[in-house]
DRENDO-1510 file (C-alpha; in Angstrom, 1 decimal, always signed):
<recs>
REC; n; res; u; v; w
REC; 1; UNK; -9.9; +28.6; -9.7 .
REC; 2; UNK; -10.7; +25.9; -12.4 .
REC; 3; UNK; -13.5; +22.9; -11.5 .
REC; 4; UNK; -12.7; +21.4; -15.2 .
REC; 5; UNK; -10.0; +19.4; -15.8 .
REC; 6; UNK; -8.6; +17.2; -18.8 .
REC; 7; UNK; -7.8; +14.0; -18.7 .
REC; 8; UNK; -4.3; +14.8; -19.0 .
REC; 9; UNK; -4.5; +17.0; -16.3 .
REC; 10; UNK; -6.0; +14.6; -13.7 .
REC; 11; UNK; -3.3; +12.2; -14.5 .
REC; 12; UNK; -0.5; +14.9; -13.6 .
REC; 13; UNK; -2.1; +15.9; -10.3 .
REC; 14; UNK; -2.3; +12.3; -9.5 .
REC; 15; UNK; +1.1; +11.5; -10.3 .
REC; 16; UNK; +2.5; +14.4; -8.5 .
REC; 17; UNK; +0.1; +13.8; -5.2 .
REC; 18; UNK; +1.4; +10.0; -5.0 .
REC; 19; UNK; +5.1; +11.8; -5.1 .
REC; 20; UNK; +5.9; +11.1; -8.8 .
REC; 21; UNK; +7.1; +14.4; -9.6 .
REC; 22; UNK; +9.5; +14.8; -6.9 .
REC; 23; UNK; +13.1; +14.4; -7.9 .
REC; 24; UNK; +15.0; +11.5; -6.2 .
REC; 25; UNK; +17.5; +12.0; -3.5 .
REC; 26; UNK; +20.9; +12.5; -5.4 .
REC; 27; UNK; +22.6; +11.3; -2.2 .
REC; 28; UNK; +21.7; +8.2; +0.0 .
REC; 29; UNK; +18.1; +8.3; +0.7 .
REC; 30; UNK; +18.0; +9.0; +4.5 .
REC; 31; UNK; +15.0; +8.7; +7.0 .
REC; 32; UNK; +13.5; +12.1; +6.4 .
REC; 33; UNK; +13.1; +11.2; +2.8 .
REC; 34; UNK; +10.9; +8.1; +4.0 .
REC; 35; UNK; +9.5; +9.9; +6.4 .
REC; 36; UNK; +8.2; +12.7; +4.1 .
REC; 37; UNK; +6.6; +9.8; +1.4 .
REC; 38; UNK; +5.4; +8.0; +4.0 .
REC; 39; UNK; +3.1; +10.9; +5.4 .
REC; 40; UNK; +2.0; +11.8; +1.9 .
REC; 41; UNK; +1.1; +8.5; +0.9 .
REC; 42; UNK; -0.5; +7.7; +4.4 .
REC; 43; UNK; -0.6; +3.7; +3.8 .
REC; 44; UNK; +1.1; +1.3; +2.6 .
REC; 45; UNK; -0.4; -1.6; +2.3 .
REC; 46; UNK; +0.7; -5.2; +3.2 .
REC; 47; UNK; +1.0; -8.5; +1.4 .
REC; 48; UNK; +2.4; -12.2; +2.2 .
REC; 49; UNK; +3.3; -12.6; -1.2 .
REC; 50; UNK; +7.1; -12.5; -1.4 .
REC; 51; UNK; +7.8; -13.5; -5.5 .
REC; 52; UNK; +9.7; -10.3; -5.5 .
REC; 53; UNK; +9.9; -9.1; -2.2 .
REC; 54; UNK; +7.3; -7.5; +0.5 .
REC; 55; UNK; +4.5; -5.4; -1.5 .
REC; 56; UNK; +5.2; -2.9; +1.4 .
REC; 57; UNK; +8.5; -2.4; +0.6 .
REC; 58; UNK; +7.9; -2.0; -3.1 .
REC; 59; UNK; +6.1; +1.9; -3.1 .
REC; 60; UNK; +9.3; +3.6; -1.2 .
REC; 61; UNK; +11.3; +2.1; -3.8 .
REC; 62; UNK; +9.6; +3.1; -7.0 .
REC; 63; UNK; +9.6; +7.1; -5.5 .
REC; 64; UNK; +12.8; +6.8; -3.8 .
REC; 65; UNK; +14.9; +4.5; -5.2 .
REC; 66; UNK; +17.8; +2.2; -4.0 .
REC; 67; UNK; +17.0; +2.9; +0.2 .
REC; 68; UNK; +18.0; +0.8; +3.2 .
REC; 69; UNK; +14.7; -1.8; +3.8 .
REC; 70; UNK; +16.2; -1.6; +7.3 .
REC; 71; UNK; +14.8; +2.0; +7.3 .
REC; 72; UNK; +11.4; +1.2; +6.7 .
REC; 73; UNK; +11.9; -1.8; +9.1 .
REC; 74; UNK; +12.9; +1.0; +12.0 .
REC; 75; UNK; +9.6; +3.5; +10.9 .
REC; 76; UNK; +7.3; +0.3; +11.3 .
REC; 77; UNK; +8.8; -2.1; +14.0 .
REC; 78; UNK; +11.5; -0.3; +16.1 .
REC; 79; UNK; +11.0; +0.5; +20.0 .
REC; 80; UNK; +12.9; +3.3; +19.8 .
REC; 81; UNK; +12.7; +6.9; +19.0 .
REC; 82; UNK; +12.6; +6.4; +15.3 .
REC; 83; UNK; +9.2; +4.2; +15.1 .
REC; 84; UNK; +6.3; +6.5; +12.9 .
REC; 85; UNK; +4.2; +3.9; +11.3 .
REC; 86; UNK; +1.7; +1.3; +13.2 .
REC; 87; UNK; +0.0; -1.9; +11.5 .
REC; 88; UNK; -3.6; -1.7; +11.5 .
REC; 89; UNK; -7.0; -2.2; +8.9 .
REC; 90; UNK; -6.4; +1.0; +6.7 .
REC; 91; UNK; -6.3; -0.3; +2.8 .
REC; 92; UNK; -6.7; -3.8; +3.8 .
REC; 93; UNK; -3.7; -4.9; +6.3 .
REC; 94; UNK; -1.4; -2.1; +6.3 .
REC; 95; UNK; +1.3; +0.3; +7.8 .
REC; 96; UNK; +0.4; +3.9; +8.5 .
REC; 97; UNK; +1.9; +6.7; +10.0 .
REC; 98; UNK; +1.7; +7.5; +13.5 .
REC; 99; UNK; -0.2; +10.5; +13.3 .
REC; 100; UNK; -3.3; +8.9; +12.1 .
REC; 101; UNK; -3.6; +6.6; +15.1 .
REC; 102; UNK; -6.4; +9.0; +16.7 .
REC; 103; UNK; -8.3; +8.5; +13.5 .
REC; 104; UNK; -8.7; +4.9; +13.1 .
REC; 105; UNK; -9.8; +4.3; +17.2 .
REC; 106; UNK; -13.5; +4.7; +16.0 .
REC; 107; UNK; -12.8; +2.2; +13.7 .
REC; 108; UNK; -11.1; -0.2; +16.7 .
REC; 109; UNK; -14.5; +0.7; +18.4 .
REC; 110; UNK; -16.9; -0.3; +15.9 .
REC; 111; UNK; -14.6; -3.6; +15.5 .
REC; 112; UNK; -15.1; -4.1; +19.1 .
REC; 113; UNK; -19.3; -4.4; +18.4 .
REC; 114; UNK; -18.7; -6.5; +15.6 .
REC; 115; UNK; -18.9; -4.0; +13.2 .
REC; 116; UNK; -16.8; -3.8; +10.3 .
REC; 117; UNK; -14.8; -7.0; +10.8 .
REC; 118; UNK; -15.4; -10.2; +9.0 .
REC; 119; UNK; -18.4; -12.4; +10.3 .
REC; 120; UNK; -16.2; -15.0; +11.8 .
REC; 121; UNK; -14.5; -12.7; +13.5 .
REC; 122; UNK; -17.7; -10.7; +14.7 .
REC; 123; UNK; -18.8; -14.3; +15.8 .
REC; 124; UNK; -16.3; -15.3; +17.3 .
REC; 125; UNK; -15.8; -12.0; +19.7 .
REC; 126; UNK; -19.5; -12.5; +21.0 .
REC; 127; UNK; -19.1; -16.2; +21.8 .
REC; 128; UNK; -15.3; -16.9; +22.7 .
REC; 129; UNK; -14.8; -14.1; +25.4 .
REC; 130; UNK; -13.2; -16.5; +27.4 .
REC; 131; UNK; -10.3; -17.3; +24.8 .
REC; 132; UNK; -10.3; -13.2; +24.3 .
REC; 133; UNK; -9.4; -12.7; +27.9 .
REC; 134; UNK; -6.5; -15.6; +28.4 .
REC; 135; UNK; -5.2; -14.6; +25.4 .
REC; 136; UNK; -4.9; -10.8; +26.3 .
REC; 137; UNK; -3.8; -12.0; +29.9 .
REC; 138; UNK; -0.9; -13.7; +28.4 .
REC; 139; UNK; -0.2; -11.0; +26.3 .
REC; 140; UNK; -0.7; -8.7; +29.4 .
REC; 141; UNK; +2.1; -11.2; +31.3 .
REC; 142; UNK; +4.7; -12.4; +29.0 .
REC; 143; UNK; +5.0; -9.1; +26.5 .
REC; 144; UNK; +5.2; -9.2; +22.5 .
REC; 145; UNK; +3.3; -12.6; +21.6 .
REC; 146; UNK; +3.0; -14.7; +18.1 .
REC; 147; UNK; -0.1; -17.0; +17.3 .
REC; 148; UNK; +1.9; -19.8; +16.6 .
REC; 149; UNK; +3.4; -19.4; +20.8 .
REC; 150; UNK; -0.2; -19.3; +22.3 .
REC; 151; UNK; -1.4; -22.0; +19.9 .
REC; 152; UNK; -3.2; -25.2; +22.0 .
REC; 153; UNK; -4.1; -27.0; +19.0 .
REC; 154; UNK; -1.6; -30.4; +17.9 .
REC; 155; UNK; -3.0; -30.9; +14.9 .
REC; 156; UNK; -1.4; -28.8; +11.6 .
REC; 157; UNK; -3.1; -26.0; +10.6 .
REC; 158; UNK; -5.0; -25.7; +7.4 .
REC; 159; UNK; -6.7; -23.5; +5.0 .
REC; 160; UNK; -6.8; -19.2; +5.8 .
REC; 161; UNK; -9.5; -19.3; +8.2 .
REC; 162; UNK; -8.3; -22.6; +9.7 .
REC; 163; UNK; -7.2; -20.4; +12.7 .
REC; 164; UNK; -6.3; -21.6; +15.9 .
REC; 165; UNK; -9.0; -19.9; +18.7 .
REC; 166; UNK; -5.7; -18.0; +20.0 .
REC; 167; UNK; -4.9; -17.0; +16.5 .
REC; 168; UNK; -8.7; -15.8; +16.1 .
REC; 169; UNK; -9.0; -14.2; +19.4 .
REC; 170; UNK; -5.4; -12.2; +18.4 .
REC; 171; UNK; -6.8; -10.9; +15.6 .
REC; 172; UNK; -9.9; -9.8; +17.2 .
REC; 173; UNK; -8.1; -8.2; +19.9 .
REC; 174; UNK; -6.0; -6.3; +16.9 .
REC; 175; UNK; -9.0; -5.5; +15.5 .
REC; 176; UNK; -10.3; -3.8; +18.3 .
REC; 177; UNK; -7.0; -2.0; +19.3 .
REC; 178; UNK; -6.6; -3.9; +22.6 .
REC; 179; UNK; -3.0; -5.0; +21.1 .
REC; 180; UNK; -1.5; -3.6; +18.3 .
REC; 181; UNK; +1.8; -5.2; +16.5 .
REC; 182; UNK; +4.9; -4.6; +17.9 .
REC; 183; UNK; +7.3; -6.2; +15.4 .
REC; 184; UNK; +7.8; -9.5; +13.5 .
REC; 185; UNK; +9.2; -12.4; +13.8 .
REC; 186; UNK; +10.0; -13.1; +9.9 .
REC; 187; UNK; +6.6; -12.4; +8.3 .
REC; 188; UNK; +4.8; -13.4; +11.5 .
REC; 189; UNK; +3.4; -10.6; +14.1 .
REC; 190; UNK; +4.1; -9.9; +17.0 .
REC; 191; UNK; +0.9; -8.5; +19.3 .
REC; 192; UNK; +1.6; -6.4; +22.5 .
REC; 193; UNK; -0.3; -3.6; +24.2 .
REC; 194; UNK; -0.3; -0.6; +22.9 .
REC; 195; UNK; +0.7; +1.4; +26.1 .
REC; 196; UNK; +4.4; -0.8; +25.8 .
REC; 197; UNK; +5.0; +0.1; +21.8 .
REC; 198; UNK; +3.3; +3.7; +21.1 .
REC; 199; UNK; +4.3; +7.1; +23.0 .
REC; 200; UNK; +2.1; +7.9; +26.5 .
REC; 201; UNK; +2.0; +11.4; +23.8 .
REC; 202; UNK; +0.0; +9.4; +20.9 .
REC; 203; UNK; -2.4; +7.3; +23.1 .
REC; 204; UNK; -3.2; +10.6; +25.8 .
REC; 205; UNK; -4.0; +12.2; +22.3 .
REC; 206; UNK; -7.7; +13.7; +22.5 .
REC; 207; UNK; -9.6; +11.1; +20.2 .
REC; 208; UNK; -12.0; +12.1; +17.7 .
REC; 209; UNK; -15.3; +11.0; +17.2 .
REC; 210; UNK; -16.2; +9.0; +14.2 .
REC; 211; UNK; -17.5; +11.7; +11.9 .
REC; 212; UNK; -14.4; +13.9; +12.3 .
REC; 213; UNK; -12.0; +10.9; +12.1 .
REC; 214; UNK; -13.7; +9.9; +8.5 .
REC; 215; UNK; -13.3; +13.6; +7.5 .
REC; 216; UNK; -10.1; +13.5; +8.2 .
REC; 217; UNK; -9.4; +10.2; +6.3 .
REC; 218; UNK; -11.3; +11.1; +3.7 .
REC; 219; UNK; -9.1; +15.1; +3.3 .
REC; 220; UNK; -6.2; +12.7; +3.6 .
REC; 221; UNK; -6.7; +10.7; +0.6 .
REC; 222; UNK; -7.9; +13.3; -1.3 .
REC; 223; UNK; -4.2; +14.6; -0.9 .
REC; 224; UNK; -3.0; +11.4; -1.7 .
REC; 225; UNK; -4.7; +11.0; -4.6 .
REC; 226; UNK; -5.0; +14.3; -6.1 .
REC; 227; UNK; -8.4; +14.4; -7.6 .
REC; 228; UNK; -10.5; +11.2; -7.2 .
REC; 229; UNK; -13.9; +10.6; -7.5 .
REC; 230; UNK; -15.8; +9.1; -3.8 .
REC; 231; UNK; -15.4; +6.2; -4.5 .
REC; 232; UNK; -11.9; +6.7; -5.1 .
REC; 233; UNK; -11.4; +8.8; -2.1 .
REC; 234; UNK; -13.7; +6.0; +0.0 .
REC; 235; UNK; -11.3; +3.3; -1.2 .
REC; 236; UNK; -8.2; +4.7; +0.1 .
REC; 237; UNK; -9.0; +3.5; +3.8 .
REC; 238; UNK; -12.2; +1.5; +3.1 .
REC; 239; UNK; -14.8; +3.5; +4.4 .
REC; 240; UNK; -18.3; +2.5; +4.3 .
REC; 241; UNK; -20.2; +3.9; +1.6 .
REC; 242; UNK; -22.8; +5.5; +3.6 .
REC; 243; UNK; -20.2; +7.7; +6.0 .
REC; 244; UNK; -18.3; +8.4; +3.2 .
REC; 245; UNK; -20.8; +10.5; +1.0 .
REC; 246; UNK; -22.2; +11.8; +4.5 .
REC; 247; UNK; -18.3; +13.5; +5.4 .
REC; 248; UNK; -17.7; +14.4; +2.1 .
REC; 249; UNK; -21.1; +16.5; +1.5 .
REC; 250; UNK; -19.7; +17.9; +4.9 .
REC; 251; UNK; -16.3; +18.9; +3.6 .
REC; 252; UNK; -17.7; +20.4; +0.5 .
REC; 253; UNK; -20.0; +22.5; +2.0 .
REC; 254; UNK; -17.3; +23.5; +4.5 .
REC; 255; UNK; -14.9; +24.3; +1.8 .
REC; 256; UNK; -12.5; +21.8; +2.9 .
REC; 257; UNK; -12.8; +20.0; -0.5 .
REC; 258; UNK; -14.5; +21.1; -4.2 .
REC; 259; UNK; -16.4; +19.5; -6.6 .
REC; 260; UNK; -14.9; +19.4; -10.2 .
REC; 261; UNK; -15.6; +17.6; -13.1 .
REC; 262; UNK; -12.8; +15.6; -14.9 .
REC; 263; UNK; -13.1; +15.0; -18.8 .
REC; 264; UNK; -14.5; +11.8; -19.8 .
REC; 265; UNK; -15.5; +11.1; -16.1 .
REC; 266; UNK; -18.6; +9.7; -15.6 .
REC; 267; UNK; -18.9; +11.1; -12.0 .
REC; 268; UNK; -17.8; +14.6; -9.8 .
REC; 269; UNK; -14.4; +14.5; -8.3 .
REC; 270; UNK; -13.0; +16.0; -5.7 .
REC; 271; UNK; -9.8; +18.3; -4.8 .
REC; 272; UNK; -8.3; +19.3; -2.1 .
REC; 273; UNK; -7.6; +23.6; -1.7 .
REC; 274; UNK; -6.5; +25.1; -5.3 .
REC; 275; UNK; -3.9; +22.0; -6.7 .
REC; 276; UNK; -0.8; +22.9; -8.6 .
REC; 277; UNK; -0.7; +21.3; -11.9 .
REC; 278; UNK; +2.9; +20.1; -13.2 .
REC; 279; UNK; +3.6; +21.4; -17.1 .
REC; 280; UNK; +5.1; +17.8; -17.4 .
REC; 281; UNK; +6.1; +14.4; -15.2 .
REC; 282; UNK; +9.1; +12.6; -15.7 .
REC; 283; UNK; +8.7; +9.8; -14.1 .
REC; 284; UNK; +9.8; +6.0; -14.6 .
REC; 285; UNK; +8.9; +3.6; -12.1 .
REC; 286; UNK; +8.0; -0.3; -11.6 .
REC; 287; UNK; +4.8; -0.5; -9.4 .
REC; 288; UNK; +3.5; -2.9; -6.6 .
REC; 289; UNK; +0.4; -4.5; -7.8 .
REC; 290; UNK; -0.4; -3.0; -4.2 .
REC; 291; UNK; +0.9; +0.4; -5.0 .
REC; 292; UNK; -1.9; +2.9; -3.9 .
REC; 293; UNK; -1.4; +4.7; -7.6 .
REC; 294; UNK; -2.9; +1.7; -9.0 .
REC; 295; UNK; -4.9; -0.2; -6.3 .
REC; 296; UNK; -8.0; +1.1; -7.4 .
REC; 297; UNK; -8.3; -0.9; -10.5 .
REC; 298; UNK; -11.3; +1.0; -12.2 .
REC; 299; UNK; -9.6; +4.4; -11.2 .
REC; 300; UNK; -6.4; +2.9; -13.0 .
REC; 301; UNK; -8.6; +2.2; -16.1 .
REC; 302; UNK; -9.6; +6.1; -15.9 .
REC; 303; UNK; -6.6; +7.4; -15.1 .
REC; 304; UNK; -4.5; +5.7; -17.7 .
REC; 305; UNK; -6.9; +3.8; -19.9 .
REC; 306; UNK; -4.9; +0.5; -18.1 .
REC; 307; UNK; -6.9; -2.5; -17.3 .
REC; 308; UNK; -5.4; -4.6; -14.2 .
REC; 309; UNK; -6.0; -7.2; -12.5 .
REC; 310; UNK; -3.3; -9.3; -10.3 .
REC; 311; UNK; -3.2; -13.3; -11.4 .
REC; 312; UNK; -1.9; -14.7; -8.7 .
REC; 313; UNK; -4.6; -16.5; -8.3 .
REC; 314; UNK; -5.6; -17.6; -11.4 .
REC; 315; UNK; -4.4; -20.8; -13.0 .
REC; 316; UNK; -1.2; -20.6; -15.2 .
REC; 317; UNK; -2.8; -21.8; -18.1 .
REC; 318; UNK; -5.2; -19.1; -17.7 .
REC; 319; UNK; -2.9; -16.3; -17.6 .
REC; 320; UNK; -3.2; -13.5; -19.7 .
REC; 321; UNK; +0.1; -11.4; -18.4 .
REC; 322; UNK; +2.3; -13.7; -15.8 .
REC; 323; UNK; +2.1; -15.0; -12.1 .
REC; 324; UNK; +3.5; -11.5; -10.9 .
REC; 325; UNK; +2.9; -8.6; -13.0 .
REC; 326; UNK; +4.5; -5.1; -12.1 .
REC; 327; UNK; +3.1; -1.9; -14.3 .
REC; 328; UNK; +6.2; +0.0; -15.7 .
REC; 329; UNK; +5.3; +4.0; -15.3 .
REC; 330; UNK; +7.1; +6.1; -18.2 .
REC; 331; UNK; +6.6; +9.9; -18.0 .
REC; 332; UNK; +2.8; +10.0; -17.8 .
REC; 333; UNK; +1.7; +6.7; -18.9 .
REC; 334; UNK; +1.3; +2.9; -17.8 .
REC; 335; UNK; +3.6; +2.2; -20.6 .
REC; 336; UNK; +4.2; -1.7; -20.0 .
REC; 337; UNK; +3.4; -4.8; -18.1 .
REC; 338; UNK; +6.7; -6.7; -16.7 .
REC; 339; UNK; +6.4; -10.1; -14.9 .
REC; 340; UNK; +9.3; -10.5; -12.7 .
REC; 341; UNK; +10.6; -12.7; -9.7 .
REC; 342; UNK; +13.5; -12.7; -7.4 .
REC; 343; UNK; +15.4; -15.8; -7.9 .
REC; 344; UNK; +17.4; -15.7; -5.4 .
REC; 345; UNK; +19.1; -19.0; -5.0 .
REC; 346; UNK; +20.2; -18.5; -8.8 .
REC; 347; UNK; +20.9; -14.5; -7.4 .
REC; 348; UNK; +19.2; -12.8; -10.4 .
REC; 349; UNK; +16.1; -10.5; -11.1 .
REC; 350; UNK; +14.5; -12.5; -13.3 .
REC; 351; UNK; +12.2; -11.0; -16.4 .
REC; 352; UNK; +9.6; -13.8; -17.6 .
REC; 353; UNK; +7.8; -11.5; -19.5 .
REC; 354; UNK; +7.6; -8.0; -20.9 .
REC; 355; UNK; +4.3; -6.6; -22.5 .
REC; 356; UNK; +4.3; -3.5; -24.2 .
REC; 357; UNK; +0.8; -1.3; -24.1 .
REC; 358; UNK; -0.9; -0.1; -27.7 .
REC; 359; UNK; +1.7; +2.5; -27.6 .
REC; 360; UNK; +5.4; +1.3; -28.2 .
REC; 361; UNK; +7.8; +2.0; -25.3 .
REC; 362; UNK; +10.4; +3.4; -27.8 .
REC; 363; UNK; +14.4; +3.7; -27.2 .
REC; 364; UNK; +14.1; +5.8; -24.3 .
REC; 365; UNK; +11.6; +3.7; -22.6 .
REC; 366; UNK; +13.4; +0.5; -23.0 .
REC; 367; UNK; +16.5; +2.6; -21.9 .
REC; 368; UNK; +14.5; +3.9; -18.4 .
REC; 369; UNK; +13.3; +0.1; -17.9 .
REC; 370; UNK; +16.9; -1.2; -18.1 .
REC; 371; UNK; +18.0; +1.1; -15.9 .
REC; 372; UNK; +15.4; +0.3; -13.5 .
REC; 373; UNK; +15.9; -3.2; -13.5 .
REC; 374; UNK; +19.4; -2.9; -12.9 .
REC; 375; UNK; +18.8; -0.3; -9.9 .
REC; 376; UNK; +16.1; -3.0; -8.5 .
REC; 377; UNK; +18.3; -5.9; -8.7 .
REC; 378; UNK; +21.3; -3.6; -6.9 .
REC; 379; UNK; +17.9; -3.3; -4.3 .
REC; 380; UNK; +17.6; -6.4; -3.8 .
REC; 381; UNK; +20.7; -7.7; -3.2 .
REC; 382; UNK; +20.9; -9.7; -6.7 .
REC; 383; UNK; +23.8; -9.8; -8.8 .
REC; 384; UNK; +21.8; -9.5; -13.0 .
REC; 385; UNK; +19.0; -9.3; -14.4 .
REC; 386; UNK; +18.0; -12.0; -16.6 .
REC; 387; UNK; +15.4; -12.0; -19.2 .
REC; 388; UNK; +13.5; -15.0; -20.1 .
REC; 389; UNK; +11.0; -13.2; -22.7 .
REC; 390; UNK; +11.2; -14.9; -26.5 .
REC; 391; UNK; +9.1; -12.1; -27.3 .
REC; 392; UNK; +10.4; -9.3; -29.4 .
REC; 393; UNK; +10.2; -7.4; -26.5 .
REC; 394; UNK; +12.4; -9.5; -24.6 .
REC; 395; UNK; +15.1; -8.8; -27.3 .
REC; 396; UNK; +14.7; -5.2; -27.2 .
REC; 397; UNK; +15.0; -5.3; -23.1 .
REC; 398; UNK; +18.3; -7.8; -23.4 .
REC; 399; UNK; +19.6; -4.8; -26.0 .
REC; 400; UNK; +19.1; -2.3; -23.9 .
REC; 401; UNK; +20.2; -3.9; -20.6 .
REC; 402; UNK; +24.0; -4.3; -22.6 .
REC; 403; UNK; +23.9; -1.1; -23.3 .
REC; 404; UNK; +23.9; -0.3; -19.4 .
REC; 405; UNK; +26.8; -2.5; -18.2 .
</recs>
């Protein structure tokens, strides 16, 4: 039983705990294979962005590759036998798997007091109870509701919080597990009660008290990530700081999780049981900016000496990188930086920009990139992948996407 580890050696057990070092179906991926990632992973969270396609999408793909969205669509949204994922606050907005249901209702609870929510919302719930309870009524009456179909505003709406009071008390009725989402309507949800989308089984489940639940989200994520540091392993479903170092002194002094000590670390970490350590990954992959192997930007920076930061937001001329910048995972390393879009009315994956790290990809990586862009465009329904770099690396990526046609 080792409580040092290398550098190298953390990176391994992280790659191999977020499913990096599991071979890919040789046959058609098929709904065990999501189901398996998905409990692993145990969120994956969601994004209206849509320059490439839905961020939750994105994970399954870089682990799986080319799989049926529709399969994913059935886990999260189905009313039949094959839903195993809800929507609910676990990494910001995200999908996770049935299971941990009973662990997030103390959360639901606190969200109900006001806690844990944004102020608005907190506001809001205190002094709009009569919105709350005609808009759960009517929820109660005509089944799976949108915002936009309770709405009784005329004017347009504006900026985020610019909320209609049915779309606020929705969202606080979400929030506190009252409704839950029972599918969408394009991007748009769709809020029923729980009782009419989850199994009598799930909801007659006994339900834990806070402390327990936040041990077990906390043992989760430590299996999810590997070895991670607290705040690493308080990230993963955004606990509060304060419950999270009280459950994890818990589960270290019940032998549930060990301290260790990673090189170069400037804090403990933690493991889960006696981890396996691959000799080797071999793994190439394009990652979600919301993939939860790189969410945590200053673990990233540990992990892989990769400094990341989405610029969306930031204006163009500002840009170090590109508008929507996926990290390209060769073998063990964050080995490149590759801004790409979806243009579909022009049906092409389109490459604006590739940036190599301090290490050159080499042949073989710019071989394993090709063929991933050509496997993501297949994904997405688009017919080439074009590349709009004038960089050298741009030429290097055309040479090597000839070579796979």
């Amino acid at each position: 039983m080792t409580d040092n580890f290398s550098l190298k050696e953390a990176r391994r057990l992280a790659l191999a705990a977020q499913g990096f070092a599991n071979r890919r179906p040789r046959a058609q991926v098929q709904r065990k294979h999501l189901q398996q990632l998905i409990e692993r992973l145990g969120v994956l969270q969601i994004d209206s962005v849509n320059a490439l396609v839905r961020s939750h999408y994105l994970p399954l793909f870089s682990r799986l590759g080319n799989y049926s969205q529709a399969l994913l669509d059935e886990a999260a949204w189905s009313a039949g036998r094959h839903r195993r994922m809800f929507e609910y606050w676990g990494h910001e907005a995200s999908l996770l798997p049935l299971e941990l249901y009973p662990l997030m209702r103390w959360r639901m609870r606190r969200a109900a007091d006001g806690q844990g929510i944004y102020k608005q919302l907190a506001q809001f719930g205190v002094e709009q109870r009569a919105v709350i309870e005609r808009v759960l009524q009517a929820v109660r009456e005509q089944g799976a509701l949108g915002a936009g179909s309770l709405s009784t505003r005329s004017e347009r709406a504006g900026p985020w919080w610019d909320w209609s009071a049915e779309k606020h008390a929705l969202e606080w009725l979400f929030a506190a597990g009252e409704v839950t989402v029972a599918g969408r309507r394009g991007f748009e949800r769709l809020y029923d009660l729980p009782e009419r989308v989850f199994p009598d089984v799930l909801l007659g489940a006994p339900e834990p008290g806070a402390e327990e639940a936040q041990r077990g989200l906390l043992l989760h994520a430590a299996v999810a990530l590997g070895v991670a540091t607290e705040a690493d392993l308080r990230d993963y479903f955004r606990l509060d700081a304060a419950d999270s170092k009280a459950r994890l002194a818990e589960l270290v002094e019940s032998g549930e999780l060990r301290q260790v000590q990673v090189k170069g670390w400037s804090q403990a970490a933690y493991v889960a049981g006696e981890p396996v350590i691959p000799r080797k990954v071999r793994a190439s992959a394009l990652l979600s900016p919301f993939d939860s192997l790189v969410w945590e930007r200053a673990r990233t920076e540990r992990l892989f000496d990769f400094r990341y930061r989405l610029e969306i937001y930031t204006p163009q001329h500002k840009r170090v990188y590109g508008y929507y910048v996926l990290p390209f995972l060769f073998d063990e390393r964050l080995a490149a930086r590759i801004d790409l879009r979806a243009e579909r009315a022009q049906g092409r994956l389109a490459v604006h920009a590739v940036h190599e790290e301090e290490r050159p990809l080499g042949e073989s990586g710019y071989a394993s990139l090709a063929e991933q862009l050509r496997e993501m465009a297949d994904w997405l329904g688009l017919e080439n992948v074009h590349v709009g770099c004038r960089k050298p690396e741009g030429a290097r990526l055309k040479a090597s996407l000839a070579q796979t046609l």
